[in-house]
N, C-alpha and C positions, 0 to 999 in steps of 0.2 A: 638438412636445412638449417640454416643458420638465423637466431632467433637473438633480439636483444630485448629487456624490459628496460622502460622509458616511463616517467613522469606526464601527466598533461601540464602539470606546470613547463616540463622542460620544452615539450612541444608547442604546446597551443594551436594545434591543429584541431581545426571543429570538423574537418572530414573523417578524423577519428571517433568522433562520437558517431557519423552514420552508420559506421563501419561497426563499431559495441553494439548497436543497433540490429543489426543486421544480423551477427555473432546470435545475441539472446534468444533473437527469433526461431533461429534456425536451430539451435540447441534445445529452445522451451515454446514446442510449438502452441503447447495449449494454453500458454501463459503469451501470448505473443501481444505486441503495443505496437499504437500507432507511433511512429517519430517524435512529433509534437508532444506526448505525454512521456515517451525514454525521456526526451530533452529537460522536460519542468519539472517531472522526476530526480534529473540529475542537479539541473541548475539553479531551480528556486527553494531547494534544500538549503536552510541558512547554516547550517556545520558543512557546508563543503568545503572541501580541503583540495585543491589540485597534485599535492604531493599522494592525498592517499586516493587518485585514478592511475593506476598502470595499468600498461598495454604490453605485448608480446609482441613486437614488430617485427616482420619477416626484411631479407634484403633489399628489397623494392618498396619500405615502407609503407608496409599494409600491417593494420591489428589481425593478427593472428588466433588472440586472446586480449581480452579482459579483468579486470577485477575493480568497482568502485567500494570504494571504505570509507566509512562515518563513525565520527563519534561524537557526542552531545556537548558540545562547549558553550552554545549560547543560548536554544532555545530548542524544548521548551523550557525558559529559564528554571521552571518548577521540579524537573527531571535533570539537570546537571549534573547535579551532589549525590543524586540517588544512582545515576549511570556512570561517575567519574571511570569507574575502572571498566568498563564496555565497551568494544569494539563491534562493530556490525559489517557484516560483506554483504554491501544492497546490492550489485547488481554482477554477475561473473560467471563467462562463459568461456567457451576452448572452442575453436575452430575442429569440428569432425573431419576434416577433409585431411587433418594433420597424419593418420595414420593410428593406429592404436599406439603406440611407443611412442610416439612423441605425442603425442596427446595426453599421456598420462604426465610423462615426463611438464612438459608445460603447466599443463595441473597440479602439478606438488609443487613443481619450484615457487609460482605465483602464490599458493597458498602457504607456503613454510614464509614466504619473503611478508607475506602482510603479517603473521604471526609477528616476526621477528623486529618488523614496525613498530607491532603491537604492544611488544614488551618493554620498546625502547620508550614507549609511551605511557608508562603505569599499566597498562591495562592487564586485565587477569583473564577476559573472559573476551571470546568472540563467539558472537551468534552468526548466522548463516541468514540473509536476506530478508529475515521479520524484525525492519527497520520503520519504524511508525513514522509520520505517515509517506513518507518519499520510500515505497516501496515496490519491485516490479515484481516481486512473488510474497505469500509472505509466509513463507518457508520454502523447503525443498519436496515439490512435488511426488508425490511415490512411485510415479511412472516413471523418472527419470532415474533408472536403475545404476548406469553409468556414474555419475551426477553421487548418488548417494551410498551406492558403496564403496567409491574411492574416502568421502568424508567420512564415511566409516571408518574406513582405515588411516587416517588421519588423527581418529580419535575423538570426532564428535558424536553427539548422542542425543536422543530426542530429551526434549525441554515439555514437549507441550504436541498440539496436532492443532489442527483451523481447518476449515473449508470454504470455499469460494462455491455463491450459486450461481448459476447464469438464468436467464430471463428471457425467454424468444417471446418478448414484448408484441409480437404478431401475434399470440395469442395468451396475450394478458387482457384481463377484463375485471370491471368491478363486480364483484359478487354482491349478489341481492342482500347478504348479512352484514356487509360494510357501510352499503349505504345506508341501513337501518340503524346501525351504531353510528356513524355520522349525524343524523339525523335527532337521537338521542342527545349524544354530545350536544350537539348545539342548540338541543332544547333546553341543556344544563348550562347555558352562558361560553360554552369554548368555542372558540373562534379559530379557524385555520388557516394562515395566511400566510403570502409571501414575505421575507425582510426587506425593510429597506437600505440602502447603504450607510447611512446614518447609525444604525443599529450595530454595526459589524461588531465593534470593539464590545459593548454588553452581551450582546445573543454568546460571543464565543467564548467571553471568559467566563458567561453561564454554562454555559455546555462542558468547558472543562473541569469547573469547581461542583459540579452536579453530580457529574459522571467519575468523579476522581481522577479521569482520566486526561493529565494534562494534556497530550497529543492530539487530541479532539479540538481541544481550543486553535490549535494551530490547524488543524483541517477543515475546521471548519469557517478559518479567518481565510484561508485557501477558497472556499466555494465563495464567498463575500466577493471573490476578486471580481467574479461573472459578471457579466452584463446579460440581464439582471443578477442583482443574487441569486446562487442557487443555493439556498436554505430556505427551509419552510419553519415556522413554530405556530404552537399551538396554546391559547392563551384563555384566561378566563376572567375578567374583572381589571385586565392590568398585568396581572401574575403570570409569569413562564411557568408553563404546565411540562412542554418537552418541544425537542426540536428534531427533522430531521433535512440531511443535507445530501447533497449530489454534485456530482461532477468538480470534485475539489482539485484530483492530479488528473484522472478521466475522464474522458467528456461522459461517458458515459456507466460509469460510476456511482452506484447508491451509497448513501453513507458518510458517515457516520449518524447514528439514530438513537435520543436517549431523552426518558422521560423522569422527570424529577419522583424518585423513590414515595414519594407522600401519594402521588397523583396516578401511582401503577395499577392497573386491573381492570379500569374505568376503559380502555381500548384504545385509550390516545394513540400509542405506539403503532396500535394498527393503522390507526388511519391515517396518519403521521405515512407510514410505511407506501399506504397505497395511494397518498395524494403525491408523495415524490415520484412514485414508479408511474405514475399515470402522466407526469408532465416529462420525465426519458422519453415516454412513447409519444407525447406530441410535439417535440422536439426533434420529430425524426429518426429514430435510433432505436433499434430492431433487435436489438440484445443490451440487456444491462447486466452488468456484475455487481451481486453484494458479496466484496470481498473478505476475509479475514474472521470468517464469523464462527463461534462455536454451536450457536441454537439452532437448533433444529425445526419444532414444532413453530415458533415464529414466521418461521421462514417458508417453512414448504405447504403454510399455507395461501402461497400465491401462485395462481395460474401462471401453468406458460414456464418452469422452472423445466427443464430440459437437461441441464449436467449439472457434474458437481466434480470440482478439483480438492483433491484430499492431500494436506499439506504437512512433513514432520519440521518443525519446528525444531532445528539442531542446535547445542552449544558446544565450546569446549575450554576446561580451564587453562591457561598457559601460563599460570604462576609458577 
């Protein structure tokens, strides 16, 4: 079969993104996206680059494969300088139908070819699809054995590990100990409320100068976009105590969730936690994902948590 790689710049065919679409699914079934979120994933990512989407187009003009590449040039402005030399592969899958041999084949060439981008670009380092926050995995899944021992033998190596929980929100409920800490809390002056849009620009560059975690500000200026906002904070006299937010790239998406260091222990975060998950579920949406997360005991003390995606976090140097 005869195979060419192509720019989305050079194309600009948007029936190739249903097609990338299509590809990930089918390759990453348990990490699998509606259209609408692959898209806002790809396209309201402000470092997109249309030079760094290539496609494997077969004779007939079909993507065969994929691979999307980012790297931080604008925002979040705070992380630039600190990522100059970073390459990221957010989204990149191989068509299984291709055969084993050219599967693999397709696979190295796409991946040596974004290296080689890479280097033409300073970069020293590409990470493997834990690209904050426009990310469709955020790492390489362990099931996907395929997938991760070919980047093994490429030469990348675990960085780190994440998990993804999921939420059969059918049977989520508030436990009689939250409401009781609610109740507390707001005997102590905290308040729990929805933001309003007016707030977008304070709530989020609170949330990222709090959290250190510049990427937060940008995802959580993402949830702001909703109609209504989907951000909650949690407040006492005036003062941001902690916030948490939903549906930033996914509709149905928890997170990002973070309470100012001074104001921890007091259960904000819990409740923070369980007044988000509680408006997914009246929202209509029967499963949430708290994606990317490393805690444990936070987390799996909510009802209704049914899987869990265990993720390696790969690098590799290319200096």
């Amino acid at each position: 079969m005869q195979l060419s790689t192509h720019t989305y710049g050079e194309l600009r065919d948007e029936s190739l993104i249903g097609e990338a679409h299509r590809l990930h699914n089918s390759a990453f079934p348990r990490d699998a996206v509606d259209y609408q979120a692959f898209k806002k994933i790809l396209f309201r990512d402000p470092n997109i680059d249309e030079e760094l989407m290539l496609f494997s187009i077969d004779a007939r003009g079909y993507a065969r494969a994929f691979l999307f590449a980012s790297e931080i040039v604008c925002e979040p402005k705070e992380a630039v300088d600190g990522f100059r030399e970073v390459m990221w592969v957010k989204g990149f899958a191989v068509d299984a139908s291709l055969g084993r041999g050219l599967w693999r084949e397709v696979f190295l060439d796409l991946m040596k070819g974004l290296e080689r981008l890479a280097r033409g670009r300073g970069k020293r380092t590409v990470v493997l699809y834990a690209y904050p926050p426009f990310y469709y995995m955020p790492g390489v899944n362990i099931l996907y054995e395929d997938y991760l021992e070919l980047f093994e033998e490429l030469g990348y190596s675990k960085r780190e590990e994440a998990v993804n929980y999921y939420v059969d929100l059918t049977q989520f409920s508030y436990p009689r100990r939250v409401a009781r800490l609610e109740e507390r809390l707001a005997s102590e002056g905290v308040v729990i409320r929805r933001c309003r849009v007016e707030e977008a620009e304070s709530v989020s560059t609170w949330a990222g100068k709090t959290s250190g975690i510049p990427f937060w500000r940008v995802e959580v200026r993402l949830a702001f976009e909703n109609t209504p906002p989907t951000v909650l904070v949690a407040e006492a006299s005036g003062k941001l105590l902690g916030f948490s937010a939903y549906s930033p790239t996914r509709a149905n998406q928890f997170g990002p969730i973070g309470v100012d260091p001074s104001e921890r222990k007091r259960g904000v975060g819990t409740a923070l936690l369980f007044k988000a998950l509680q408006e997914l579920k009246l929202a209509g949406y029967t499963e949430a994902v708290i994606p990317w997360t490393e805690h444990l005991f936070f987390y799996t003390q909510v009802p209704g948590i049914h899987r869990v995606n265990h993720y390696i976090v790969m690098a590799k140097s290319i200096a």
